[in-house]
C-alpha positions as CSV (number, residue, x, y, z in Angstrom):
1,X,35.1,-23.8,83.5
2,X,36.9,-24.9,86.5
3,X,40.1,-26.8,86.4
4,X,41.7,-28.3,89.4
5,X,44.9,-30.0,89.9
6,X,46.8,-32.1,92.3
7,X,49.3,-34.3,93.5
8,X,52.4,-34.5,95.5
9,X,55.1,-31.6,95.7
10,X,57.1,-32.2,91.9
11,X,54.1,-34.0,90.2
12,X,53.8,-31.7,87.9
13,X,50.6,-30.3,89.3
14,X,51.9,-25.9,88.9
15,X,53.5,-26.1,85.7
16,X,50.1,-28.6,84.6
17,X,47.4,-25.7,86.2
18,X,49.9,-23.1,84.6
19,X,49.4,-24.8,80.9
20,X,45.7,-25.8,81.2
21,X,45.1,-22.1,82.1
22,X,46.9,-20.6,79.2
23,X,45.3,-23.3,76.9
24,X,41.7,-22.0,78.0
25,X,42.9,-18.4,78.3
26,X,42.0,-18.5,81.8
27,X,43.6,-17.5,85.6
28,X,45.3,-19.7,87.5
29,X,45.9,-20.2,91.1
30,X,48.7,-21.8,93.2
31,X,47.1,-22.7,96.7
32,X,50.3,-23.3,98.1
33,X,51.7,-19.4,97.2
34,X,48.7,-17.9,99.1
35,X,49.2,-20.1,101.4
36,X,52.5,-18.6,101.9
37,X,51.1,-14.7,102.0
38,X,48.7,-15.7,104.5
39,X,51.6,-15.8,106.9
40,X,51.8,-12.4,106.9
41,X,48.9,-11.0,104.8
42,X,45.1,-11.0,105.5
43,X,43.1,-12.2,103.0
44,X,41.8,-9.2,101.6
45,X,45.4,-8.1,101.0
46,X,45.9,-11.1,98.4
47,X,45.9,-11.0,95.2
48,X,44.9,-15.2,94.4
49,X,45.0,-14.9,90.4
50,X,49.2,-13.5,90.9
51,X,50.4,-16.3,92.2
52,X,53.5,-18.1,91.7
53,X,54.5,-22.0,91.9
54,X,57.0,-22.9,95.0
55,X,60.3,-22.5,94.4
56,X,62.2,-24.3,97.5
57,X,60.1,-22.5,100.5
58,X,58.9,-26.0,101.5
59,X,62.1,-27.5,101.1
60,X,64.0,-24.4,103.3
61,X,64.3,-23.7,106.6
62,X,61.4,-21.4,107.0
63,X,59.3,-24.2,105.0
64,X,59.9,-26.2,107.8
65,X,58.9,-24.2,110.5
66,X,55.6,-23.3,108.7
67,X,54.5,-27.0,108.3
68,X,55.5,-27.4,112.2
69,X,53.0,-24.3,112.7
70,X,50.4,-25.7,110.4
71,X,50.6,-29.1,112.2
72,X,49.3,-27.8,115.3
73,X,47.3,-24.9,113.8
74,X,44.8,-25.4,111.3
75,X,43.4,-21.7,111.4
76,X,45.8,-20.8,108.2
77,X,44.7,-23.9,106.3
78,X,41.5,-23.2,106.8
79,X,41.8,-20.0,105.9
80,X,43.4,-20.7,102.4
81,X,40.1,-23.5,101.6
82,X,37.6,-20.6,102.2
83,X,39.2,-18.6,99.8
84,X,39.6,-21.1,97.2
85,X,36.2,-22.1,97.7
86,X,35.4,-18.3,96.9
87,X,37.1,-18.3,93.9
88,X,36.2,-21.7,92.7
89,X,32.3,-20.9,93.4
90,X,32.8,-17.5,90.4
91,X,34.8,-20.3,88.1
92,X,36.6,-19.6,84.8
93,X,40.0,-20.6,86.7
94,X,42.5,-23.5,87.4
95,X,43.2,-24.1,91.0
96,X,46.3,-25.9,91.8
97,X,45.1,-27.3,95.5
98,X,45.4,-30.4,98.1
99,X,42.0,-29.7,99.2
100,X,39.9,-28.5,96.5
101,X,38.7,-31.9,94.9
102,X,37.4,-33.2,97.9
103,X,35.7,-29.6,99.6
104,X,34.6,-28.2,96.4
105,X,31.5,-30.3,94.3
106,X,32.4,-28.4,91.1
107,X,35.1,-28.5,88.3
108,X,36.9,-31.4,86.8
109,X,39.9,-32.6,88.8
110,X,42.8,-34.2,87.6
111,X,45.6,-36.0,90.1
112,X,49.2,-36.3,89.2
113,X,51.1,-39.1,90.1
114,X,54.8,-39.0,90.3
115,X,57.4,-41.9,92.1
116,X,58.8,-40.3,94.7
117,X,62.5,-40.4,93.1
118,X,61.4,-38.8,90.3
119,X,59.8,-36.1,92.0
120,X,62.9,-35.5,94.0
121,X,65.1,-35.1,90.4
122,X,62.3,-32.5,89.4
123,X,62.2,-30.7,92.7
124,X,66.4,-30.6,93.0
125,X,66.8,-29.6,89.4
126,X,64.2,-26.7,89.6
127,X,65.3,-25.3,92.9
128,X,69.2,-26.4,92.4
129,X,69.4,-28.5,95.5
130,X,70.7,-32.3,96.3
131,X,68.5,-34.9,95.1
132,X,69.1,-37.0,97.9
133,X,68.4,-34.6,100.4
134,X,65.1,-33.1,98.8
135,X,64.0,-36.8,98.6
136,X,64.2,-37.5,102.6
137,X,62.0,-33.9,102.7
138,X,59.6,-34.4,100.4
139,X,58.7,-37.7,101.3
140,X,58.3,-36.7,104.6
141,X,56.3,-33.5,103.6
142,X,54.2,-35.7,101.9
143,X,53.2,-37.6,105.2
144,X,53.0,-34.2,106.8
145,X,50.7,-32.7,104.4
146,X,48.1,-35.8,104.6
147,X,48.1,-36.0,108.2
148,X,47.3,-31.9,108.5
149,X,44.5,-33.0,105.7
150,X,43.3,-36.1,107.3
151,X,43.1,-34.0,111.0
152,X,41.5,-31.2,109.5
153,X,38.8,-32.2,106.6
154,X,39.1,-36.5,107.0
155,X,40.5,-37.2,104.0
156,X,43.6,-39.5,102.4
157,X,45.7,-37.3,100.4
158,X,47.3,-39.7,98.5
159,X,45.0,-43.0,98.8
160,X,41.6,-41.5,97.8
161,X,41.0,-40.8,94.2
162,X,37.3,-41.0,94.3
163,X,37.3,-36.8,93.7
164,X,39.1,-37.1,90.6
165,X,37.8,-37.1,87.1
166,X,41.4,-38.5,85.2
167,X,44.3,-39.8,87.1
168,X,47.9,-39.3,85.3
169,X,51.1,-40.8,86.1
170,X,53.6,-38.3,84.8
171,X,56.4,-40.5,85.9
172,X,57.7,-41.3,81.6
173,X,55.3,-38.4,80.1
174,X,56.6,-35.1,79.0
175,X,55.0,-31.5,80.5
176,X,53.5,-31.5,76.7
177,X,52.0,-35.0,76.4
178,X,50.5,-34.3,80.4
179,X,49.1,-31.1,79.1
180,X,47.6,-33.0,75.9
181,X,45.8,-35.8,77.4
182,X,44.2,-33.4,80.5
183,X,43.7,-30.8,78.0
184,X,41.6,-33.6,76.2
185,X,39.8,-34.8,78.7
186,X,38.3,-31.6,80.6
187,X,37.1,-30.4,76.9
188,X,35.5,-34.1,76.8
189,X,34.2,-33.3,80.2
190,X,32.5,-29.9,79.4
191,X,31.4,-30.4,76.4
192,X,29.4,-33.3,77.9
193,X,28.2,-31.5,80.7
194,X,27.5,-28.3,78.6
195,X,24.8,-30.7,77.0
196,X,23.2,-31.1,80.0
């Protein structure tokens, strides 16, 4: 089995690949914290399936001067999708990922829509910061991310949903009734392709 999820910072998409793995009793994987180690940490010095959901790093100082990096360095990016592909070639995980539904052939992918104001409330309440401030950022991290993603691999973060498997707008859903419906779904999804 291999889960992966995404969507925009506050979608859901970490505490959603969290759940789906302890559902399925399997590891999970937060792209965006190895993304983090890779700053300082080769790739053979990280441990993927320890990984931890964001917690105001892209939101902070230091955030920002690692997107500014990223933006005219793709090297670390790049980086990051080998390993994920790596991981999501041995399987029996949940990858929470940009990239992985449109590098990787495998898995069922779910995206998480969110408004952007509701994603703000979720990101300020979690990291205890001003909603009005973390709405300016993560709207414009948002941009940020899909141009890095667009530059680098072609793709429209955001606009192209041809990857995904289900679509979920978590906007007036609870973390349970999110987890029920993907939960659902994937098990639709491999017991049908079990069959096969």
């Amino acid at each position: 089995m291999l889960i992966i999820v995404c969507g925009f910072a506050g979608s859901g998409k970490s505490t959603l690949a969290e759940n789906l793995a302890r559902h399925f009793g399997i590891p999970f994987v937060h792209a965006s914290d190895v993304l983090k180690q890779l700053r300082s940490k080769k790739p053979v010095e990280i441990d993927a399936k320890k990984t931890e959901a964001g917690k105001g790093f892209w939101e902070s100082p230091d955030g920002d001067a690692f997107m500014k990096q990223r933006e005219k360095d793709g090297s670390t990016d790049r980086m990051l999708d080998k390993m994920l592909l790596e991981i999501a070639d041995r399987g029996n995980v949940v990858l929470d990922s940009w990239t992985m539904p449109w590098l990787c052939k495998k898995g069922f992918k779910i995206w998480l829509e969110a408004s952007p104001l509701v994603r703000a409330r979720r990101v300020a309440a979690r990291d205890k910061l001003e909603e009005k401030t973390v709405l300016g950022k993560i709207i414009e991290r948002d941009k940020k991310t899909a141009s890095i993603y667009t530059k680098l691999y072609g793709f429209s973060i955001g606009n192209d949903l041809s990857p995904f498997h289900l679509a979920i707008n978590s906007d007036r859903l609870t973390e349970k009734e999110v987890l029920d419906i993907a939960v659902q779904k994937a098990a639709e999804y491999y017991k049908k392709n079990n069959r096969k």
